[in-house]
C-alpha positions in Angstrom: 0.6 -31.9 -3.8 2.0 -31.4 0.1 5.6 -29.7 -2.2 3.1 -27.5 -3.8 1.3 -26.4 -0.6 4.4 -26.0 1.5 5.9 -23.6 -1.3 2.4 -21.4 -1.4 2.7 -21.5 2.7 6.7 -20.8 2.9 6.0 -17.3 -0.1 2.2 -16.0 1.0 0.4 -15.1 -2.3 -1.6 -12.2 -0.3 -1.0 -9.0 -1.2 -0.5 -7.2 1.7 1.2 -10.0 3.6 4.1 -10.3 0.9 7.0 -8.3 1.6 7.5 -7.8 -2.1 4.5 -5.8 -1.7 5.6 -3.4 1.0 9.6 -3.6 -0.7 7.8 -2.2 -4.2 6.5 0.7 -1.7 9.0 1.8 -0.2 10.9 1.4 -3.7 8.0 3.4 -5.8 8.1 6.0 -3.0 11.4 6.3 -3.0 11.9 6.8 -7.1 9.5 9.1 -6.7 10.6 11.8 -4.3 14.2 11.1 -5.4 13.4 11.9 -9.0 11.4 15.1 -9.2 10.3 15.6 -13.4 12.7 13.4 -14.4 15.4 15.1 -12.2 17.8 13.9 -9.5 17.9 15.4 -6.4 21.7 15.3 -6.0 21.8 17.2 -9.6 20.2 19.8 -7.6 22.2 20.0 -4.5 25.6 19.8 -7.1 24.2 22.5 -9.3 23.7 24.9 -6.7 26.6 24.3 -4.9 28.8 24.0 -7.5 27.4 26.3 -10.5 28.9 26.6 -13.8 28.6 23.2 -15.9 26.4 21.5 -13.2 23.9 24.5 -13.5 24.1 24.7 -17.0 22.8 20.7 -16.9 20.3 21.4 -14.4 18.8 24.1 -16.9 18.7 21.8 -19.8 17.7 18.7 -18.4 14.5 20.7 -16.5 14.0 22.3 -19.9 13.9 19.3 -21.9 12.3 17.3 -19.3 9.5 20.1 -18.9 8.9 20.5 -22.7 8.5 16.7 -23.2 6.0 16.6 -20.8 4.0 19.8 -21.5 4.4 18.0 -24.9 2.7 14.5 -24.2 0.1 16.1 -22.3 -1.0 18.4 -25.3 -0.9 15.8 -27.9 -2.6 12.9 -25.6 -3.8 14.3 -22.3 -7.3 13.7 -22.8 -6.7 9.8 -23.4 -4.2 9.6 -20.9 -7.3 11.3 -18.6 -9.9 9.1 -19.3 -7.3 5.8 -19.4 -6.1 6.7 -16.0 -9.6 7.4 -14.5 -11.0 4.1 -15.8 -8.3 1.8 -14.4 -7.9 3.8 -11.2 -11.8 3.2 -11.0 -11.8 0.2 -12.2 -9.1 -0.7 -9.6 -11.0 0.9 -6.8 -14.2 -0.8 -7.7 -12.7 -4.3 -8.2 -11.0 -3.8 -4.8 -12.9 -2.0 -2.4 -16.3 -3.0 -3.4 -15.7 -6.5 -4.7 -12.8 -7.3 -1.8 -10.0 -8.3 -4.6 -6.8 -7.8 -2.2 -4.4 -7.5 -5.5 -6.8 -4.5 -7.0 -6.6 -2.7 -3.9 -2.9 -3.3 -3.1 -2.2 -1.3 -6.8 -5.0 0.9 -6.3 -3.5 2.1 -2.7 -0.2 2.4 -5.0 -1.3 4.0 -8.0 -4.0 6.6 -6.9 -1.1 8.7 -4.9 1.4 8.0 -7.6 -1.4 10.0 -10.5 -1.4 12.5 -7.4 1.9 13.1 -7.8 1.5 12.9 -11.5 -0.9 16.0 -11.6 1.7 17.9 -9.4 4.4 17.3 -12.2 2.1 18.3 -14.6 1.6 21.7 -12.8 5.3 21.8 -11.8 6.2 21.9 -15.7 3.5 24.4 -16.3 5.0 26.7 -13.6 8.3 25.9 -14.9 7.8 27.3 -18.3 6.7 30.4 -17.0 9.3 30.7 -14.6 12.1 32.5 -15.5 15.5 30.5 -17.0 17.8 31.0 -13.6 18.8 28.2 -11.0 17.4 29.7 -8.1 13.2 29.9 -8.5 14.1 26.8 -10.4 15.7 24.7 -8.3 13.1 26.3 -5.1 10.1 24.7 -7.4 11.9 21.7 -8.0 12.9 21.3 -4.0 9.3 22.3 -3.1 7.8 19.4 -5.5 9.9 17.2 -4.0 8.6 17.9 -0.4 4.9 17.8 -1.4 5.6 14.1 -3.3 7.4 13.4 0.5 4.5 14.7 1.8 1.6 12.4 -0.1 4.8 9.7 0.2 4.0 9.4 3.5 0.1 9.8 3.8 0.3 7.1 1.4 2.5 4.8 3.0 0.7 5.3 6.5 -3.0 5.0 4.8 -1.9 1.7 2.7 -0.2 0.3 5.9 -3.2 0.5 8.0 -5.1 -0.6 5.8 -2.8 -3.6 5.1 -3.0 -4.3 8.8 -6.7 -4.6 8.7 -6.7 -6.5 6.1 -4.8 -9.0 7.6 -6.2 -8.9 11.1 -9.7 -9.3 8.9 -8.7 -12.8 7.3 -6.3 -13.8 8.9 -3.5 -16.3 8.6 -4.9 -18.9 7.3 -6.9 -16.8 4.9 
């Protein structure tokens, strides 16, 4: 038994003591304003530097990317609702109220994710209104991507100090 506790003190199972934990963060957060509805950010920069086939693919690949969405969100987007609201309750409940570390660890990452989530959604609305040219295009897509940096970075500060409390709180040798 003294290999088995030496292996559980050497890799902390806690939540916000693992750097696994804060690694998947910075990762998720990182995906995220990198990839705004599915698109790259450096197809952006190429396509409006460059033009020609590069804007031709940033056209397609916003319009296929905006219709599939639009698409999901029609046919299932009152299940996906009420799914996402019960676990992100669920989550909140388990960790906040019953002081479940793990719940509140995916909680603090999946509430500002569905965040950005909703601002997809609305991106793709405003999309398929917009007209077909790069330029108001790739402004909505660059203005996404700075409100996703944006709750990026509320996120990452809120989850970090509340990280730091928990471990201050128990400790150690919690």
């Amino acid at each position: 038994m003294d290999w088995y506790s030496s292996i559980f003190e050497l890799i902390d199972m806690r939540s916000f003591s693992n750097l696994w934990y804060w690694i998947a963060l910075a990762v998720v957060w990182s995906s995220a304003s990198h990839w705004v509805l599915g698109v790259p950010y450096d197809m952006i920069q190429r396509a409006r530097r460059v033009g020609g086939q590069a804007e031709a693919d940033l056209l397609d690949i916003v319009r296929i990317n905006t219709n599939r969405l639009l698409y999901i969100v029609e046919v299932s987007g009152t299940w996906l609702l009420a799914i996402s609201c019960f676990l992100l309750s669920g989550l909140a409940m388990l960790g906040f109220y019953y002081g479940i570390e793990f719940a509140q660890a995916v909680f603090l990452l999946a509430f500002p994710m569905s965040i950005v989530g909703l601002l997809n959604l609305s991106l793709a609305r405003k999309l398929r209104a917009a007209d077909a040219e790069l330029d108001p295009i790739a402004k909505l897509l660059l203005r996404c991507r700075v409100y996703t940096q944006l709750i990026g970075m509320v996120s990452i500060f809120v989850t970090s100090l509340w990280g730091m409390y928990q471990n201050l709180v128990i400790g150690p040798l919690g």
